[in-house]
N, C-alpha and C positions, 0 to 999 in steps of 0.2 A: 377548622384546619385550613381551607381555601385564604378566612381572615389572616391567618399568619402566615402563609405562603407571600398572600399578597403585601404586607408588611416586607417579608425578608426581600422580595425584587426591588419594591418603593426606595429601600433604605441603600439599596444596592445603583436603583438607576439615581439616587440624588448622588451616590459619590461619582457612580459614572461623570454625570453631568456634572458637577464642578470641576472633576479632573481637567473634562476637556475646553471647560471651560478656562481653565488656569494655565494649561498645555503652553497655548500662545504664548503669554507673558514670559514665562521661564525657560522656554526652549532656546537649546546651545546652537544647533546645527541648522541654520535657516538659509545656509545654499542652495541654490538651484541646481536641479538635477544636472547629471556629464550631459552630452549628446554626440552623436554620433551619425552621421551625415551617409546615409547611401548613394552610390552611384550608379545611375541610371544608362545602361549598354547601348547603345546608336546599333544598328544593323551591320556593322563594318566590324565589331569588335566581340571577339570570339574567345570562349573559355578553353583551352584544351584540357581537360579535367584527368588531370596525372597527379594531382597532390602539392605541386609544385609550385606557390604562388610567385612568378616572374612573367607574365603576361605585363604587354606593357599598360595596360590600364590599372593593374593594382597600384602603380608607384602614384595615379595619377589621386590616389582617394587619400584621404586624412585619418590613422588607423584611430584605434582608440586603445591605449596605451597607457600608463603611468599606472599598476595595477602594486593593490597595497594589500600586506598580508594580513591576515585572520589569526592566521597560522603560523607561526609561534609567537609569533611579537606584534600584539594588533596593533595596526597603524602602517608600521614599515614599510619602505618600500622594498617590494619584490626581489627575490635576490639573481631573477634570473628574468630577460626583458620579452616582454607577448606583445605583439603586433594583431590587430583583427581590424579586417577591412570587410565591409560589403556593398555588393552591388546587386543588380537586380534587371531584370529587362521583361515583359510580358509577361512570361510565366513561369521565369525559376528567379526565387531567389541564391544569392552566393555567398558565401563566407571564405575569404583566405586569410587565413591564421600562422604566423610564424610563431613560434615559442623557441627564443633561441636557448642553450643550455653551454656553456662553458666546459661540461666532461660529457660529452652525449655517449658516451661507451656506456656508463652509468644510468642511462636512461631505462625504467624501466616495461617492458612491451612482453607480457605475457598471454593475457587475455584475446578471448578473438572473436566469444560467440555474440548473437545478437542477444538485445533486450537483456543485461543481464548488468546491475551496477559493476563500475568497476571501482573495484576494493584495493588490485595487487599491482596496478600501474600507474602509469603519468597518466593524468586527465585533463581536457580541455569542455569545461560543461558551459552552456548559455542557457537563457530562457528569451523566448520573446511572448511577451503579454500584449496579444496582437490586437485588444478591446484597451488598452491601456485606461486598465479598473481595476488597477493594484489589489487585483481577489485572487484573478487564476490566470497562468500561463502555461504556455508549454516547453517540455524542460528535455531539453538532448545532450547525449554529450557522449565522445569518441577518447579514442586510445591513439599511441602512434600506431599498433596495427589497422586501424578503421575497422576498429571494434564500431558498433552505432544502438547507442541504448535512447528510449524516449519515451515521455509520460507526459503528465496532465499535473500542474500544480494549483492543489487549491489551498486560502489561510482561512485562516478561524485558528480557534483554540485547536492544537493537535497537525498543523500542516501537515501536508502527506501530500508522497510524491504518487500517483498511480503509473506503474510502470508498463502495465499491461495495454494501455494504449499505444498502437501500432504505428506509425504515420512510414506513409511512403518518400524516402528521400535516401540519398546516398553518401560516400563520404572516399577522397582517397588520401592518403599520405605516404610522407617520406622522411626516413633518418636520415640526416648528413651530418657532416662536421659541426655545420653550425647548431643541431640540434634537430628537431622535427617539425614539420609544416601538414596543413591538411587545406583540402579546396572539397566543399562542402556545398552537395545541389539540394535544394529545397522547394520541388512543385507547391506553387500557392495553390492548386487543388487539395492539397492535404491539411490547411492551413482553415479557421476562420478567423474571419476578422472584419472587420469595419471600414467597408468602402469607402464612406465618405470622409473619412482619416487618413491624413496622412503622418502619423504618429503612434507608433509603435512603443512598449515599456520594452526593455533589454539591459539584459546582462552577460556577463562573462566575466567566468572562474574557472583560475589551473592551479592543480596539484602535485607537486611536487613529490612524488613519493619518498624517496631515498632522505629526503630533507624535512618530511613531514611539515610540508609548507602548504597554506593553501591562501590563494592572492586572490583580489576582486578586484577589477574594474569602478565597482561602486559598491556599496552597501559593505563595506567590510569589516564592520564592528562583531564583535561576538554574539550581541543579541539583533543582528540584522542575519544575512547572508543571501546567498545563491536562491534561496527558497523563498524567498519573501518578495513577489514581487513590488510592494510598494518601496521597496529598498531601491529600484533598478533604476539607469539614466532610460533617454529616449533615444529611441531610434528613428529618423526626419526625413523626409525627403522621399517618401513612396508615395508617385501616383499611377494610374494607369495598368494596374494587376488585371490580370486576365483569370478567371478559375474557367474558361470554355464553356459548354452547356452546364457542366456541373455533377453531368450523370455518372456514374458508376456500377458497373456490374462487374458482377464477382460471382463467376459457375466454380460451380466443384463436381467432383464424382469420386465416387469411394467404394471398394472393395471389400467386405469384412468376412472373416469366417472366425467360429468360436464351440469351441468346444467345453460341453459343462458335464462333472461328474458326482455323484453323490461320495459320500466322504467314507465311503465300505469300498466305492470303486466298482461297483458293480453296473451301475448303471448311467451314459451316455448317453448326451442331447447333441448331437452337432448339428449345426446351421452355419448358413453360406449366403451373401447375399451382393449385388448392386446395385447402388444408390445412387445420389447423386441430389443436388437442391442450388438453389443460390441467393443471393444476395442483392440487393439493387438498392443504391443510394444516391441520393440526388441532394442539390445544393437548393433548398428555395431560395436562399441568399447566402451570399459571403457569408455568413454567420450564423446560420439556420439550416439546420443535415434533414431530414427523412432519409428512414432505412426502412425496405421489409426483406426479410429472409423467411425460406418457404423449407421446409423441411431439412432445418438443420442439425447437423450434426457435429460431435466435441470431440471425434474420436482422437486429437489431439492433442487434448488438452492434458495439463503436467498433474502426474499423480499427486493425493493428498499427503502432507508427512505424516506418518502416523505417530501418535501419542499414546503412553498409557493413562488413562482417565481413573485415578485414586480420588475424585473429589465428588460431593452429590450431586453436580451440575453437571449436563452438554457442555463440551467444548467446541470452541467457535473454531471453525476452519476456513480458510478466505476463497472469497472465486475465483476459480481458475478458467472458465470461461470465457472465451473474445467476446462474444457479443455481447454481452452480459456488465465486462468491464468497460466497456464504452461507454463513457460519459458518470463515468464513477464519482467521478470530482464533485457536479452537482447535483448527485443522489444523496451527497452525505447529507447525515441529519443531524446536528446537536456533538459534533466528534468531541471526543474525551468526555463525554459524560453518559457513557455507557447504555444507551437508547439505539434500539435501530427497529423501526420501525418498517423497513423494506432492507430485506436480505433477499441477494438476490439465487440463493440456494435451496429457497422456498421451490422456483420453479423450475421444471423438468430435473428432479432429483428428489429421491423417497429413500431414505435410509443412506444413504452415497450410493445407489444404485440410479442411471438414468433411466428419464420416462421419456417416451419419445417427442418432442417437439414442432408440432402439424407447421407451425408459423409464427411470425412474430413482426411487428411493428413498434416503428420508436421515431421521437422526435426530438432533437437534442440541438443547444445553440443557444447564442443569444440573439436578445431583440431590446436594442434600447439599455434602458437598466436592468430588464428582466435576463434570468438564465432562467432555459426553461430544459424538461427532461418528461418527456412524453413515452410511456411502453405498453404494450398489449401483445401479450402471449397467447397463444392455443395450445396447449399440452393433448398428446393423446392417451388413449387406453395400454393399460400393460396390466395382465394378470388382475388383481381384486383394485388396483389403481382404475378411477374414474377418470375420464376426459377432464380439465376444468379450462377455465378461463382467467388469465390476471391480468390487472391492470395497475399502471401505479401513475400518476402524476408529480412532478416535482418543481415547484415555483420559486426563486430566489430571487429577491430585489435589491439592488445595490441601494444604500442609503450615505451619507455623507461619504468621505475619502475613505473610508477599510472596514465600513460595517454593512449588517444585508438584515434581513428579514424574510423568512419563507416559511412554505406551507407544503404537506405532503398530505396525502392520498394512495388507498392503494385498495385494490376492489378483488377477492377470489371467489368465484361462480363453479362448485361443481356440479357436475352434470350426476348426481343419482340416480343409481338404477331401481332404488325406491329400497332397496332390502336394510338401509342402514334405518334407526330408528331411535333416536329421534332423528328428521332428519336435518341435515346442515342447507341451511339459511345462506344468502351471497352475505360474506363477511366484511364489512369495509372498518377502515383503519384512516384519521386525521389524525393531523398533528401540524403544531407550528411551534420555530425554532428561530429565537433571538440572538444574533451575533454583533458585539458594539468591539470595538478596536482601534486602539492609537496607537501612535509612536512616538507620540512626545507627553507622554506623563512624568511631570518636573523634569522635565528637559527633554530626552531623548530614552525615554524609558519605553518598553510595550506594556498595556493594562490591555488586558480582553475580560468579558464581561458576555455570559451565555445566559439565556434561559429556554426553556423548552415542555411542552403539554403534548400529551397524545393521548389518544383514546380511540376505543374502537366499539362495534358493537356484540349483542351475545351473539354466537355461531347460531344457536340453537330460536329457535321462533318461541318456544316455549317455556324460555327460560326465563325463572321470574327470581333467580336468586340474587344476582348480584345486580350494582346499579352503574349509571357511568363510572362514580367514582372509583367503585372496586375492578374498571377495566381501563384504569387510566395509571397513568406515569406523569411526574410533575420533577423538574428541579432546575437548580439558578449554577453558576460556576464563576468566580472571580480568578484569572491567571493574572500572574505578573512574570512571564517568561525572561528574563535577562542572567547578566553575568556582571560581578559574581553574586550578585543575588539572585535567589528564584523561588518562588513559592505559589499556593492556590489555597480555593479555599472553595467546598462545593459541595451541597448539599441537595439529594434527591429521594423520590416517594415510586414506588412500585405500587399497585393495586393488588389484591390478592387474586381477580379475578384478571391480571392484564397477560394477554399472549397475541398479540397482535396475528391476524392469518400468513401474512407474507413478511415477516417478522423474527427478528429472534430473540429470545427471553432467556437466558439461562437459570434468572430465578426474580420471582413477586414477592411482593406480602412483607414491606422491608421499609424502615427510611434506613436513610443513610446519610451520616457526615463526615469529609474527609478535610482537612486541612493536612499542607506538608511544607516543611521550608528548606533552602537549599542554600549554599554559600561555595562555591568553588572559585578560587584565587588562581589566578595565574604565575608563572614562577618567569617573567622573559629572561631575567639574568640568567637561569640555570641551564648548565648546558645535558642537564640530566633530565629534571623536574618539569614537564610543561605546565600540569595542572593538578591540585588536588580540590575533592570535592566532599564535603561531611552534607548531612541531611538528617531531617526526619522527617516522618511520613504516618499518619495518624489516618486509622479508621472506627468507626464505632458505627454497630450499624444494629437494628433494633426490630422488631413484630413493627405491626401496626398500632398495639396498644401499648410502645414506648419500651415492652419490654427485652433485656441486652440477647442477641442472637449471634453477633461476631464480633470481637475488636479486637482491630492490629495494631501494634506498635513497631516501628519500625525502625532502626538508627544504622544510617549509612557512617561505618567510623571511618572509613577512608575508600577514595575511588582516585587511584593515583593514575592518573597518563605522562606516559613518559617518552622525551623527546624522541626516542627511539622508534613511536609506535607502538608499544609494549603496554598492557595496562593490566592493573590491579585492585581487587577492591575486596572487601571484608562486611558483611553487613548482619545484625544480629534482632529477631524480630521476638515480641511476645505473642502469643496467639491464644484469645479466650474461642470458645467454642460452644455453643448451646445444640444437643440434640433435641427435638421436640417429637422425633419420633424414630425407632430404631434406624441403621443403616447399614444396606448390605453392601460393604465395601469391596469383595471384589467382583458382584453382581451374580454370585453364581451359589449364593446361600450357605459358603463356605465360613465366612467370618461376619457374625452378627453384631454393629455396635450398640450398645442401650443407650437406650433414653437418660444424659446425663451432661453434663456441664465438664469440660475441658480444659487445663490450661498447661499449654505449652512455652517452652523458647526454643527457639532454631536458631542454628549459626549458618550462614553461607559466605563463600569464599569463591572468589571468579577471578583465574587469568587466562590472558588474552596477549599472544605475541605479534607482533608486526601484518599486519595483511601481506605483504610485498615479498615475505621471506618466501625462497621457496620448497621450505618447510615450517608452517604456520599451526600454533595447535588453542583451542578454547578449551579447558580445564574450568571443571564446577563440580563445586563439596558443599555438600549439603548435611548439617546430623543437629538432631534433637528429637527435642517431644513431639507425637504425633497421636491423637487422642488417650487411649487410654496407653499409649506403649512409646514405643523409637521408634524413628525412621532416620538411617543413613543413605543417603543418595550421592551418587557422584558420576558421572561422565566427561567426555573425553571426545572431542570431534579433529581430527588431526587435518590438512589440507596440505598435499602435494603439488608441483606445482615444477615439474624433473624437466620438460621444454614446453616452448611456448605453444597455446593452443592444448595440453594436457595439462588436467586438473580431476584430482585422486581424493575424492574424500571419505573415508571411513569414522565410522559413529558410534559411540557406545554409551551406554546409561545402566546402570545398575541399580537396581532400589530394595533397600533389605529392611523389609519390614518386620519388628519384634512385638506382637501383643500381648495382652491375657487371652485373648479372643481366638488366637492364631500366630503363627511364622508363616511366610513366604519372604520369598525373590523374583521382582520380577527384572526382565532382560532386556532389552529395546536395542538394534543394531541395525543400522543404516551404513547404506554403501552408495555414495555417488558418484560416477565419473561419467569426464565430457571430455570428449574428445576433438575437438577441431578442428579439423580440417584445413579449414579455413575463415574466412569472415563470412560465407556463405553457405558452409557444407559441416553440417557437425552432429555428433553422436552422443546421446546419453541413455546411461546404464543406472537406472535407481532398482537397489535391491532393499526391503525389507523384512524384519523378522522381530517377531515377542514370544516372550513362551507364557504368556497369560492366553493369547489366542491361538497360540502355536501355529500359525501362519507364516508363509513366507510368500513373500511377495515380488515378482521381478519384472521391471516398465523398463522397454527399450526404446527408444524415439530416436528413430534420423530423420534430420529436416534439411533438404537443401532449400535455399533460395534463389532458385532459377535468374531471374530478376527480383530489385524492390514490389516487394506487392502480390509474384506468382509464387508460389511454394508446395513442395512434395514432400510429404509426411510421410513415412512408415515405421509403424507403430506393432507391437509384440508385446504380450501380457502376459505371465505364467504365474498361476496362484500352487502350492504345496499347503499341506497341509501336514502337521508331526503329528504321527501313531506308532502305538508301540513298534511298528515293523519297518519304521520310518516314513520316510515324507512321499506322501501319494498326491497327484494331481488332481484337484480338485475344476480346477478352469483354466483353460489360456486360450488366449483368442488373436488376430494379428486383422490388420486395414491400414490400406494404402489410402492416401487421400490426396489428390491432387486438385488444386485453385490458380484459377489466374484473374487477373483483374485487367480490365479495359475501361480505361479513362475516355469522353466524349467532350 
């Protein structure tokens, strides 16, 4: 098997390699990037930071202007003209930004909280890839209220924005006749990047809401965009940045009290406590973080959305933890081919219950062509939970213009109190992950090209059953992301014995092949029609010994988007099924399924109205075969949207399930609202509720932001639980947390 593995890559890096070998020759687009000229402040010349760009030194800069649509007519120019200037002096960088608009009444400004994409207004997003290694930059972008959301962009097959990274910077703007403007501070403290450069990668994109328009600067083709940095012009002309000593501290102190009840109600645990820990980060360089934090704590971190789990796999839930997502981008491992070798919910969390957290260390940046991502945790004791220790390393190396090569690591040590038995061994976990990527296959085309091996060892010292291979993972992945064609093609191996320690697996003991192809057309002349899109999408997935376990077929017959914002689509799937051993589907010995072979079709149906309206609704019907009986499912998420700064979302999901085996229904209803305040001061209310666990659940968070970077949390949890005599309180617990940060 290894022999044919090693085949399928060989056969796959020779097409690599002629590709880009041929790239050259045939490529359409061999312009030199835009550029974009900063200007450097004298001591004489002063921002007054009201939103308003009319200082006389902005008239004095060269904007960067001439910005072409994506959105609805690639190519076009804009139909409304964006001005972006920047300048710069010691230690802030500037951006002032006009966007003028010809009906500014029309301008849409609903949205207000931080960190939170915006979907329902005008946007003005940039990236600066401040290594300019068209891999990863960082990705911001504001509302006309000074809304201010920002993340981390990394490419490979599957780009992902990570949002949850925080950076400290501000933003103000203003509506006028002529449309709206923002002036934009950015400490290069928050910032790495590369002293000895004076060259930045940068972008800038506005969206148009009402007009469903979205224009670049650069990269504006369908298969580029805003997220790509090797797409971006250059930004010139920065020397002399200052980050100061580089140091960072960041105290906290916390109040919590919690009250726990057994589910008859009879009996109470209350506790009461404060805390307090902190944070300390320092710059080894421009481009290289160390962080340690000493007993911290999440108590404000966003509830998880709960799901009902009908399938015989864990479902993956994402971190919601800051420190945690920090530096997320180059932890990823192998994205889109379904490997994760280091989840970072392995630590200080045991069931979704947290463990408490003694310390932690990390080392995150770049150096050279290396990204590196350095962590070590201390977990403590909680009830029959042991202390343990984690560690993970993560190494990426830049290799020609948009590929890398890297290696993971990741080490869990628990401390034993000796009564388990056998007992557990320190677990470690490698792995290394191939990413190759162009942009010019036969012309201006993306070809990405992944492979990736992990393996780990037995937990157990004693354990002589399985070998590396059955605690390993192996597979290769061909993308060809564009428009309007699109397709892949990816085949992988699970071990039976693989479960990585800091890891998540939701299931081994499988290969797996998927191909799928896509063709979406663009409609420019229609003033209806933006896009429609047909597909198929093929899976067959098998044992170890070849024999069939899953296959999907799948056929997108239409995914209509329409000028409006409004979208539509219809998709109809075949599903074979192999039991190999009963299953209690709804975990509680109610409905037993037999050992038997499956085959269903499903239909599903998805609309989706305008983000921007403000009343916007996502509608999904689902009905067909579902092992040996039916399943209809359908829900309904509605989003309000009555003034600006409030935002109303109610949830609902139904699932009626018909067997031989059994009936039920189960219920799922979620409630969100944020309330605003302001760009700095806002409220959210999530309630949830299933009548499978018959739980309810209700997280309330207000966060002010005192300043960028200080913030006050107060946080309120109330769990119910349904019995016949109705809903009794099972838990609720409330903590205040307050953080400030001092820059040195």
């Amino acid at each position: 098997m290894l022999n044919r593995i090693m085949k399928y890559i060989g056969a796959m890096m020779t097409l690599w390699i002629l590709s880009c070998v041929s790239a050259p020759l045939v490529a359409q687009d061999t312009q030199s990037p835009k550029q974009l000229r900063a200007y450097q402040l004298d001591s004489s010349e002063e921002i007054i930071f009201d939103g308003s760009v009319d200082e006389n030194f902005w008239d004095q800069i060269e904007p960067a202007t001439d910005f072409r649509q994506q959105e609805p007519n690639e190519g076009a120019r804009a139909t409304e003209k964006t001005e972006v200037r920047i300048a710069y002096d010691e230690e802030y960088l500037y951006l002032g930004v006009i966007l003028y608009d010809s009906e500014p009444s029309k301008i849409k400004a609903n949205q207000k909280r931080r960190d939170v994409r915006i979907v329902a207004d005008e946007r003005f997003t940039w990236i600066f890839d401040t290594f300019n290694d068209q891999r990863n930059a960082y990705f911001l972008e504001i509302n006309p209220n000074g809304l201010r959301t920002d993340g981390l962009i990394s490419t490979g097959q599957g780009n992902s924005i990570n949002l949850n990274w925080d950076g400290i910077w501000d933003a103000r703007t203003i509506i006028g006749d002529f449309g709206w403007s923002a002036e934009i501070k950015i400490p290069f403290r928050t910032l790495n990047f590369n002293i000895e450069s004076d060259r930045w990668g940068a972008n800038f994109m506005r969206v148009i809401r009402r007009k469903s328009e979205t224009a670049l600067w650069t990269g504006y083709h369908r298969n580029q965009g805003i997220d790509r940095p090797q797409d971006a012009g250059l930004l010139t002309g920065l020397t002399g940045m200052s980050q100061g000593l580089g140091l960072e501290v960041v105290p906290f102190g916390i109040l919590q009290g919690s009250e726990q009840r057994d589910t008859a109600g009879d009996d109470t645990d209350t506790h009461t406590n404060i805390d307090g820990g902190f944070d300390v980060n320092y710059s080894i360089t421009p481009s290289l973080k160390a962080s340690l934090t000493v007993n911290t704590d999440f108590a404000e971190a966003e509830v998880d959305q709960r799901q009902v789990n009908l399938t015989r796999f864990p479902l993956f839930f994402p971190e919601q933890r800051d420190f945690f997502l920090e530096g997320a981008n180059i932890y990823e491992f192998a994205p889109s081919s379904g490997v994760n070798p280091y989840f970072s919910r392995r630590i200080g969390l045991q069931g979704g219950s947290p463990i408490p957290i003694s310390y932690g260390a990390r080392l995150l940046g770049n150096s050279g062509d290396y990204n590196l991502a350095l962590l070590h945790v201390r977990t403590g004791e909680k009830g029959a939970v042991d202390p343990e220790n984690f560690s993970v390393a993560r190494i990426k190396r830049n290799i020609g213009s948009e590929s890398t090569v890297g290696v993971i690591y990741t080490r869990r040590s628990t401390q034993n109190d000796g009564s388990q038995s056998p007992t557990l061994q320190n677990r470690h976990t490698f792995g290394g992950d191939l990413e190759l990527g162009t942009s010019n296959f036969m012309g201006n085309n993306n070809l990405q090209f992944q492979a990736f091996f992990v393996f780990h060892n037995s937990p157990y010292a004693s354990d002589d059953t399985s070998d590396v291979w059955d605690r390993s993972s192996r597979g290769i992945r061909l993308n060809f992301p564009n428009q309007p064609w699109s397709g892949h093609v990816s085949y992988r191996e699970f071990g039976n014995a693989f479960d990585p320690a800091v890891g998540f697996t939701p299931r081994n003991a499988f290969r797996r092949l998927q191909p799928s192809i896509g063709y979406t057309p663009q409609f420019s002349g229609s003033n209806v029609i933006q896009q429609v899109g047909w597909g198929i999408r093929f899976e067959h997935l098998t044992d170890l010994d070849f024999k069939l376990l899953t296959q999907d077929l799948t056929f997108t017959f239409f995914d209509i988007g329409l000028m409006s914002g409004d979208r539509l689509a219809l998709h109809l799937r075949r599903n074979y099924e192999r039991l190999e051993r009963p299953f209690d589907l709804k975990r509680d010995g109610s409905i037993i399924l037999p050992v038997d072979e499956y085959v269903n079709w499903i239909a599903r149906a998805n609309l989706q109205t305008a983000s921007y309206r403000k009343v916007s609704v996502e509608a999904n019907f689902e009905s067909g075969g579902f092992w040996s009986g039916n399943r209809t499912e359908y829900g309904a998420e509605v989003t309000l949207r009555p003034f600006p700064g409030i935002e109303l979302s109610p949830e609902y999901i139904r699932t009626d399930v018909k067997l031989p085996e059994g009936h039920f229904s189960a219920d799922l209803v979620r409630f969100e609202a944020n309330i605003d305040l302001t760009t700095s001061l806002f409220l959210t209310s999530n309630i949830q509720f299933d009548n499978l666990s018959d739980l309810l659940a209700m997280n309330n968070r207000l966060r002010w932001i005192v300043v960028p970077g200080s913030d006050l949390y107060l946080v309120y949890n109330h769990n119910w639980i349904d019995r016949a005599v109705g809903f009794r309180t099972i838990q609720r617990s409330g903590a205040l947390k307050v953080s400030y940060t001092h820059r040195f």
